[in-house]
LOZA-959792 format. One record per residue (C-alpha): x, y, z; residue in three letters. Coordinates in pm, whole numbers, plus 50000, padded with zeros to 5 digits. Layout:
N
XYZALA/...
end
This chain:
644
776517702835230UNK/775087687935544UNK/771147687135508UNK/771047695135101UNK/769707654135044UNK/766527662635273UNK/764107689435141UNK/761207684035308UNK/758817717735363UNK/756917726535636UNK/752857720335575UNK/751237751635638UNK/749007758335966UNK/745667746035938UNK/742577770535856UNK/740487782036185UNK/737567781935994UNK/737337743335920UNK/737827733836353UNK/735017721736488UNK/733617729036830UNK/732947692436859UNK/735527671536951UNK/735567643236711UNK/736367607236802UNK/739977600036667UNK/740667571036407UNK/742377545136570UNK/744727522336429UNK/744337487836535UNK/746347477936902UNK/748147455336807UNK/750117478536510UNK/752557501736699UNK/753947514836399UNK/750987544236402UNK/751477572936640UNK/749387574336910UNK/748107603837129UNK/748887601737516UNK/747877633437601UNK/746637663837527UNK/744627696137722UNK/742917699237424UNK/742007680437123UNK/740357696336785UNK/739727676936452UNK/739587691136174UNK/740347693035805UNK/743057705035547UNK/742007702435183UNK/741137668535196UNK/743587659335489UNK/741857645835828UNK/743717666936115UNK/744007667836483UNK/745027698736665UNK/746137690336971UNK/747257718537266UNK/748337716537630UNK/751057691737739UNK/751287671037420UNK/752157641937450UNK/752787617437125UNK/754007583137110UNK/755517559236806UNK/756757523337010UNK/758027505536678UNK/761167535936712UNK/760857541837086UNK/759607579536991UNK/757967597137218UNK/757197638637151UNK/755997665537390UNK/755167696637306UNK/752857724937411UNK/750367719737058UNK/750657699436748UNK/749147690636423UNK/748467655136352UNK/747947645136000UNK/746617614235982UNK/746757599935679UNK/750267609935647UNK/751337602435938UNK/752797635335979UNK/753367654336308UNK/754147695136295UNK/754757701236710UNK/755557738436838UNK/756537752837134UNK/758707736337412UNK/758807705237162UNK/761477678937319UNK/761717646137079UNK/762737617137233UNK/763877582637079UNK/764917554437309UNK/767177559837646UNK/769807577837509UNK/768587608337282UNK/766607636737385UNK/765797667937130UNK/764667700037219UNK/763497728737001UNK/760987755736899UNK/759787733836630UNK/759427698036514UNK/758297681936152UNK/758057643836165UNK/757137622135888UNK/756677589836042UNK/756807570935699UNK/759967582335641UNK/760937582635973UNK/762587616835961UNK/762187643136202UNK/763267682836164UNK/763497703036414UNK/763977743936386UNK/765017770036659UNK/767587765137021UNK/767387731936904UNK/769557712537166UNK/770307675337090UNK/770897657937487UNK/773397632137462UNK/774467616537821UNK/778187625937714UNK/777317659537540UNK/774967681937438UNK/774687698537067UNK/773007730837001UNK/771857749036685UNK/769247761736482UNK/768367734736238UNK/768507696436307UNK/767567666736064UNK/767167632636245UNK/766677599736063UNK/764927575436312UNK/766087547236138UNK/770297554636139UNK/770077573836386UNK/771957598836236UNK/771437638036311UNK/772377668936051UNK/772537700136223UNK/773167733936084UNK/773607767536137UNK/775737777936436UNK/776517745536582UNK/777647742236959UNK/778857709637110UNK/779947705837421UNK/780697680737697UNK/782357683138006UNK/786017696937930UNK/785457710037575UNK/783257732637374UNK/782957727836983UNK/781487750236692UNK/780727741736355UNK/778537757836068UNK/777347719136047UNK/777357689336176UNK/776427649836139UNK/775847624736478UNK/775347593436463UNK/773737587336778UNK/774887546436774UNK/778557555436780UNK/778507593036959UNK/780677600936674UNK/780127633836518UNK/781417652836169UNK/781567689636200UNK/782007707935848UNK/783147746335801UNK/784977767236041UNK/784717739636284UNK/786687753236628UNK/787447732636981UNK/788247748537259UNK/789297736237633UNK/791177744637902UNK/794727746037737UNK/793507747637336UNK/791607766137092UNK/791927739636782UNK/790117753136438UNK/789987733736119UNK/787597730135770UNK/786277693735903UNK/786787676336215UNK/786017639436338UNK/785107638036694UNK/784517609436936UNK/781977619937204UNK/783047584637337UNK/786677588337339UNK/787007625737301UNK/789127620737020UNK/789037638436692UNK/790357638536337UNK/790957675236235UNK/791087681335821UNK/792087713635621UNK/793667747335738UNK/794467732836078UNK/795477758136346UNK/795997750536720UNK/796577781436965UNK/797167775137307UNK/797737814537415UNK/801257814537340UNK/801887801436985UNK/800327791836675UNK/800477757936542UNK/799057752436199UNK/799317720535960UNK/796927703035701UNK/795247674835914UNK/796027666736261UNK/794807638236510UNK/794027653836829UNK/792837639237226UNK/791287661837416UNK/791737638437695UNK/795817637637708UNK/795787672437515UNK/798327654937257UNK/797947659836877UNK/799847639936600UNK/800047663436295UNK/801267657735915UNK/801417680035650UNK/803117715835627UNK/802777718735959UNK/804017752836133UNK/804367765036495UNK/804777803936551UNK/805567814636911UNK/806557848736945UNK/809397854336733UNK/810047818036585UNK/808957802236343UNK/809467762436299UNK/807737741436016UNK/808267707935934UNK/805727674835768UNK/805247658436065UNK/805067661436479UNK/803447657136767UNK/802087682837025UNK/802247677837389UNK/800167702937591UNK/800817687537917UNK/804217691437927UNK/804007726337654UNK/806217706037422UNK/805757697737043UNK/808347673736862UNK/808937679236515UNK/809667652936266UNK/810627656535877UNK/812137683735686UNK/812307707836028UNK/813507741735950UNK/813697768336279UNK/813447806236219UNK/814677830336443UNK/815647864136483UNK/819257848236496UNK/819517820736394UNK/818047797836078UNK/818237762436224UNK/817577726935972UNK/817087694836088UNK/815217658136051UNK/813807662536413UNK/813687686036679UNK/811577692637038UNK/810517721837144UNK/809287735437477UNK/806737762737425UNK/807017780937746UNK/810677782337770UNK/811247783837414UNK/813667762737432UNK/814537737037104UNK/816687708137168UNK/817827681736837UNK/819617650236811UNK/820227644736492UNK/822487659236204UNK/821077698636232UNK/822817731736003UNK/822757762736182UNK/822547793435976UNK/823697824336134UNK/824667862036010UNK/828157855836013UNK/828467819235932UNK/826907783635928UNK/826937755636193UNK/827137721836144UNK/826547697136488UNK/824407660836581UNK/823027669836903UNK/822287705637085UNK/819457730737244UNK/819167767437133UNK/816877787537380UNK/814907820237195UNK/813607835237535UNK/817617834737672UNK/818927834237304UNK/821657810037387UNK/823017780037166UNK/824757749137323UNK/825947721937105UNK/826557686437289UNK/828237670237014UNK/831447676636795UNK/830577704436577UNK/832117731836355UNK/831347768236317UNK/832577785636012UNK/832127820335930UNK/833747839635705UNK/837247840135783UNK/837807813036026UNK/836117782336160UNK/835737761436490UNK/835477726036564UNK/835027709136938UNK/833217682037117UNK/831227708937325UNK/829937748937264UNK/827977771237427UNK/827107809137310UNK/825467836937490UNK/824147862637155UNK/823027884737408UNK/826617889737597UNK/828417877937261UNK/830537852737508UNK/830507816737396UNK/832887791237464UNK/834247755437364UNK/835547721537504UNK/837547695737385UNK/839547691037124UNK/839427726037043UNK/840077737336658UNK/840027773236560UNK/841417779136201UNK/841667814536030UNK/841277804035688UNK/841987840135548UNK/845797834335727UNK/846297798135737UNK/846647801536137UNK/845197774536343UNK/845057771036719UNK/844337739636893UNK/843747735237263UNK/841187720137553UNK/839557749437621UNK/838437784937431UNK/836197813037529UNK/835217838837256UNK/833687874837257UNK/832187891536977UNK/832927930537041UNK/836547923236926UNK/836487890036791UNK/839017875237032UNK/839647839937023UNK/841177832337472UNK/842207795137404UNK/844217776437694UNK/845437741437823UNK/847177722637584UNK/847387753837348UNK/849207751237014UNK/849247777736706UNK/850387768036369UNK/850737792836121UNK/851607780835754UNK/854337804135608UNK/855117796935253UNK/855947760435267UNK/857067764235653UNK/855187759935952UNK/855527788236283UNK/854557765536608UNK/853707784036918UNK/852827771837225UNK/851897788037590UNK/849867783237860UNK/847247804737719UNK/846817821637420UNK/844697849237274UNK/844037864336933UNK/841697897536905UNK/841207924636685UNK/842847960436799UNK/842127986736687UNK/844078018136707UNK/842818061136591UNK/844688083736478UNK/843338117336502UNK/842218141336290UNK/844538172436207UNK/844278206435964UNK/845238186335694UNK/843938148835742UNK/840978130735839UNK/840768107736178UNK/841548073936098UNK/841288040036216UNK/843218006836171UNK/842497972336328UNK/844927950236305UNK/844507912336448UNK/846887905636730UNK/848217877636924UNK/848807877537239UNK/850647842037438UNK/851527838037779UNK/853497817938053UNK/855647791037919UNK/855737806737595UNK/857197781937324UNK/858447793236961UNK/859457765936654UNK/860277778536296UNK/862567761436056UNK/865087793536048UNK/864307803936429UNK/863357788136756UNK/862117806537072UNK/861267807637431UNK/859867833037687UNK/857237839337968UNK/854857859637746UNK/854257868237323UNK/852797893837171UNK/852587885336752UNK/851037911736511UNK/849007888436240UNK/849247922235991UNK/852567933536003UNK/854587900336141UNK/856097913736411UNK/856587894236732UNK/857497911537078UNK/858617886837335UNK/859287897537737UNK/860107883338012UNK/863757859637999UNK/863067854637621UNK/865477842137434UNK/865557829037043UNK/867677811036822UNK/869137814436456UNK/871047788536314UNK/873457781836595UNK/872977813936808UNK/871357819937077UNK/870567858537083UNK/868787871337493UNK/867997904137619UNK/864937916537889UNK/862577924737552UNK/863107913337239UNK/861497922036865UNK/861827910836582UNK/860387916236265UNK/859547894635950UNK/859607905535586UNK/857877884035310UNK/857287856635619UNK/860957857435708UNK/863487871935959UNK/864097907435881UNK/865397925336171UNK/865727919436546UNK/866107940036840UNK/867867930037212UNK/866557954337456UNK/868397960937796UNK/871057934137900UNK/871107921037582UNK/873597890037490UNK/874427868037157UNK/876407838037172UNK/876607808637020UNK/878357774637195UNK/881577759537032UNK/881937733537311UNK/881377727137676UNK/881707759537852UNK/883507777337527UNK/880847804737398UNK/881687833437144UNK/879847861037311UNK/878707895937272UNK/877207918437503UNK/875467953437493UNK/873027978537637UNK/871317968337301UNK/871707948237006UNK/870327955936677UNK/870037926136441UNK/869297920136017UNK/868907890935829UNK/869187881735483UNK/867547849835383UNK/866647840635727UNK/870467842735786UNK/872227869936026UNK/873827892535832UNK/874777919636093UNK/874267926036481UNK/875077958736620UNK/875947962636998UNK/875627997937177UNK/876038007537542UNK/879187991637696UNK/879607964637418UNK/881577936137493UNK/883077906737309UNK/884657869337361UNK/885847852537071UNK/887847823237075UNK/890667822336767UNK/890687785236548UNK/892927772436293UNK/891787757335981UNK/892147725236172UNK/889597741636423UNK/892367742236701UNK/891997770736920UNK/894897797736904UNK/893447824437181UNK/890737845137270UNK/889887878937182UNK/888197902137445UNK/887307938737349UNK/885177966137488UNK/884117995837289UNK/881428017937283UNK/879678000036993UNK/880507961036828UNK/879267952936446UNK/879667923836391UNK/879427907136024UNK/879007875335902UNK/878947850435648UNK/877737814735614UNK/876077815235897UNK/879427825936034UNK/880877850336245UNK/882967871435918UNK/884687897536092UNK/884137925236382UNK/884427960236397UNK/884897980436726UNK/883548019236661UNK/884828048736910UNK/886998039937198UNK/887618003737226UNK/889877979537411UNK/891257946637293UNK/892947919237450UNK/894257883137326UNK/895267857937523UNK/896677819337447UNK/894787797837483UNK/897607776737669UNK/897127807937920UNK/893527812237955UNK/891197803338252UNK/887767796938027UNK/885847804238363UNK/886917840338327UNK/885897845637960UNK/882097844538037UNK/880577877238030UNK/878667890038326UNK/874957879638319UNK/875197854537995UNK/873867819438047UNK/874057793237792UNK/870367779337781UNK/870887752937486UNK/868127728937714UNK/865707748937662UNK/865537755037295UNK/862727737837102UNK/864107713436826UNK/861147691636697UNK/857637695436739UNK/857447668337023UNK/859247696137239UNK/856717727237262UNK/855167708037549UNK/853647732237796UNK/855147727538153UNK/852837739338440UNK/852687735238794UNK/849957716538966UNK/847487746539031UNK/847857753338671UNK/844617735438551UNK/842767751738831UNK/843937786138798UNK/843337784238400UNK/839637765638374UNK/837957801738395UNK/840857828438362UNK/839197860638323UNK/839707888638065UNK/840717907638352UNK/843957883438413UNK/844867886538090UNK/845067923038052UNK/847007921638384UNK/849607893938249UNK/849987909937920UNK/851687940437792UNK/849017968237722UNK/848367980337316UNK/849598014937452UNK/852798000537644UNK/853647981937285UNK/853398018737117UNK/855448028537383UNK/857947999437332UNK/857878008036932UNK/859038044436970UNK/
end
């Protein structure tokens, strides 16, 4: 401890009853020895005797003098022992050595052998950078060196600093503070178990249980370098920086107060209320909470983990945006793109280029340039350049649109007398405008998709039309159904038509109010036509020469077949059949009312599902609201509709 290698004791007051009324003459040294201390002044001068001890009492604007260490003491009285060379001064004592030191105090103890001076009560060390205040002070003449204890105070002209104690070297203005040792300024309040501090330079060295508070947050590490000047601080060690409610630690960093910023360096690990954030480096602004990184940085969330290079997360707006290409994943699906940004307060975030979205739990994966997501159903509202892929067994569904959504619906049933309420969610797809369709066993095309992720079950509106093998099968609506990942059944609704294209303008056809389709392995197996069904079938040989056509009407048409070939037809109720030779027949007259061959615009290979939009289409899809898209789409309670 400061102070514990000097013990010196006070020497007790001098007895009244050995003063004498007599003023004695004093012993001089010799002139020319300016190692003795001389007396310059004094109101009043008394010699007398301690034990054995010569003495001179000396009151009234003291003044003593020692020229070998440029000391000079005032004081309002003194003892002067002699023989010792000892000097006990009370009372307004100020202790001066040279040009640059001046001590004040209650009391003073020299020893001018030992050149060591002690000074008890408001003592205040003068420096002509700083002054330093306590109650104890221990000041070797010879190194210059001060030891001050007990409620230390130094202070200059921009900061204040407390200590229990405290060397100065007068030489070098630097000064060691030891034991709850605190600087405060302007902007800081810096506390630490030792501290090295430049009067000169204002610079200090802070050691043990470092903490720096600036109002706002909490910065803590084991030693820190720190100017008051620039109000920067270079830190290592376990350093940690609570503001509000985040927490970041890391081994190294540097603090900023200027600009409110601190830069962390090694092992960084971010805590937040959402969001648990690890990187090698990372700034942060303290006022706008804001933490930006540039280097490789895991994001743990509730739902999932983050991987990115480069990005800024903001606790006061708690918002993430991620500059480089990173990937999201979360429990059930994951995201990769060049750029994100998420709002946790509005659950909206959204992503650019190069867009991957995979459902893991599905194997569904949607690719595009741009996707916005929401949180309160977990929709996915991808578009330009938008491609699904859905794995099926060992085949692949393709779909492509202008835009294309996925969310979770969720439909109640209520409660009756007998059963509880009851809710499902089911995920649902939903694609629209220049709606594309490839599959192996079926190809597709229409303005707008709806595609049930739980049941299989794709709706398609607006001049859709699919194809099966080599028919093409068109109505207003169409549904159809999958079983085990496969074609099940189909529905035509309202004008619906199958055909299928023998050669330039010859088409078997069949027309109906409605057509009800099943498959069996992914092959039509049977198509019923009701409402004002109509059929065209042109009659072949075995050689494939064609004998006639067949025209009927009835009120329903079943129609079987048989690899993947019409195998017969059978009219039900009242029906009306007509052949004609072929030699006879005008083929422009055997095309059935409203059916168009659309062969171009089936999708073969995967090079086809390219989306075709018109030249406000980037425009008028950058920022498409939700509010579009319910207006495009079919409604959930329309599609209940549509089911019964």
């Amino acid at each position: 401890m400061l102070g514990q290698n000097q013990t010196l004791q006070p020497i007790a007051p001098a007895p009244t009853s050995t003063t004498s009324k007599k003023t004695p003459q004093p012993k001089s040294p010799p002139q020319s020895d300016t190692t003795y201390i001389e007396i310059i002044n004094a109101n009043q001068f008394e010699h007398t005797t301690i034990g054995e001890e010569q003495v001179r009492k000396l009151t009234g604007e003291v003044q003593l003098q020692q020229k070998a260490d440029e000391m000079t003491l005032w004081c309002d009285s003194a003892y002067y022992y002699l023989d010792k060379e000892i000097v006990e001064a009370q009372s307004r004592v100020h202790f001066k050595q040279g040009d640059s030191l001046d001590i004040y105090s209650d009391y003073l103890f020299f020893d001018d052998n030992k050149k060591i001076a002690r000074l008890e009560g408001n003592v205040h060390l003068a420096d002509p950078k700083s002054d330093i205040y306590s109650d104890y002070l221990l000041y070797d003449l010879k190194t210059k060196k001060a030891i001050l204890n007990d409620n230390v105070h130094l202070t200059d002209a921009k900061s204040d600093v407390h200590s229990d104690s405290l060397e100065y070297f007068v030489n070098t203005k630097m000064a060691y503070l030891y034991d709850n040792v605190t600087i405060e300024d302007s902007k800081v309040k810096v506390r630490a178990d030792k501290v090295e501090y430049s009067v000169n330079t204002r610079q200090s060295i802070l050691v043990g249980k470092v903490n720096l508070n600036d109002g706002t947050m909490d910065l803590s590490a084991d030693r820190m370098d720190y100017d008051m000047n620039s109000e920067e601080g270079t830190y290592t060690g376990n350093g940690k920086l609570v503001n509000k409610e985040t927490t970041l630690t890391s081994q190294k960093g540097r603090y900023y107060g200027k600009k409110d910023q601190v830069i962390f360096e090694k092992d960084v690990h971010l805590v937040s209320p959402n969001y648990d954030i690890t990187t090698s480096q990372l700034d942060y602004n303290i006022q706008t909470e804001s933490a930006k990184f540039n280097q490789a940085t895991t994001i743990k969330q509730e739902d999932g983990i983050i991987q990115t290079d480069s990005g800024e997360y903001n606790a006061q707006k708690d918002q993430l945006q991620l500059f480089s290409r990173s990937t999201i994943v979360n429990e059930n699906n994951e995201i990769t793109a060049d750029d994100f940004f998420y709002d946790k307060k509005t659950g909206i975030g959204n992503a650019k280029g190069n867009v991957l979205w995979v459902d893991t739990a599905r194997n569904l994966t949607i690719t595009s340039d741009f996707a916005d997501f929401y949180d309160e159903d977990e929709k996915v509202f991808a578009y330009d350049n938008v491609l699904l892929s859905n794995v099926i067994d060992n085949d692949t569904l393709y779909i492509t649109a202008d835009t294309l959504t996925t969310y979770k619906n969720i439909t109640t049933t209520a409660a009756t007398d007998s059963t509880a309420a009851k809710s499902d969610t089911a995920q649902v797809l939903y694609a629209y405008h220049h709606v594309k369709m490839l599959k192996s066993d079926l190809q597709g095309v229409c303005d707008s998709l709806t595609y049930s992720l739980e049941d299989s079950v794709f709706r398609m509106f607006q001049n859709p039309v699919l194809w099966v093998d080599e028919f093409q099968l068109s109505a207003d609506t169409i549904r159809l159904t999958t079983q085990n990942n496969k074609p099940h059944t189909i529905d035509l609704l309202k004008s619906a038509f199958i055909g299928n294209r023998i050669q330039e303008g010859v088409y078997n056809q069949i027309a109906g109010r409605n057509i009800y389709g099943f498959f069996k392995d992914s092959n039509l197996d049977l198509l019923k036509a009701e409402g004002n069904a109509e059929s065209v079938y042109f009659g072949q040989n075995a050689e494939e020469e064609f004998l006639g056509i067949n025209r009927a009407t009835s009120s329903k048409i079943w129609i079987y077949f048989a690899e993947k070939e019409v195998n017969r037809i059978k009219f039900i109720g009242q029906s009306d059949a007509t052949f004609t030779p072929i030699q006879r027949a005008n083929l422009a007259e055997f095309v059935l009312s409203g059916f168009v061959w659309q062969g171009e615009r089936r999708p073969k290979v995967l090079k086809d599902l390219v989306v075709v939009a018109d030249e406000e289409s980037e425009v008028k899809q950058m920022k498409m609201k939700e509010k579009e898209m319910e207006s495009s789409l079919i409604s959930p309670q329309s599609l209940e509709d549509f089911d019964r």
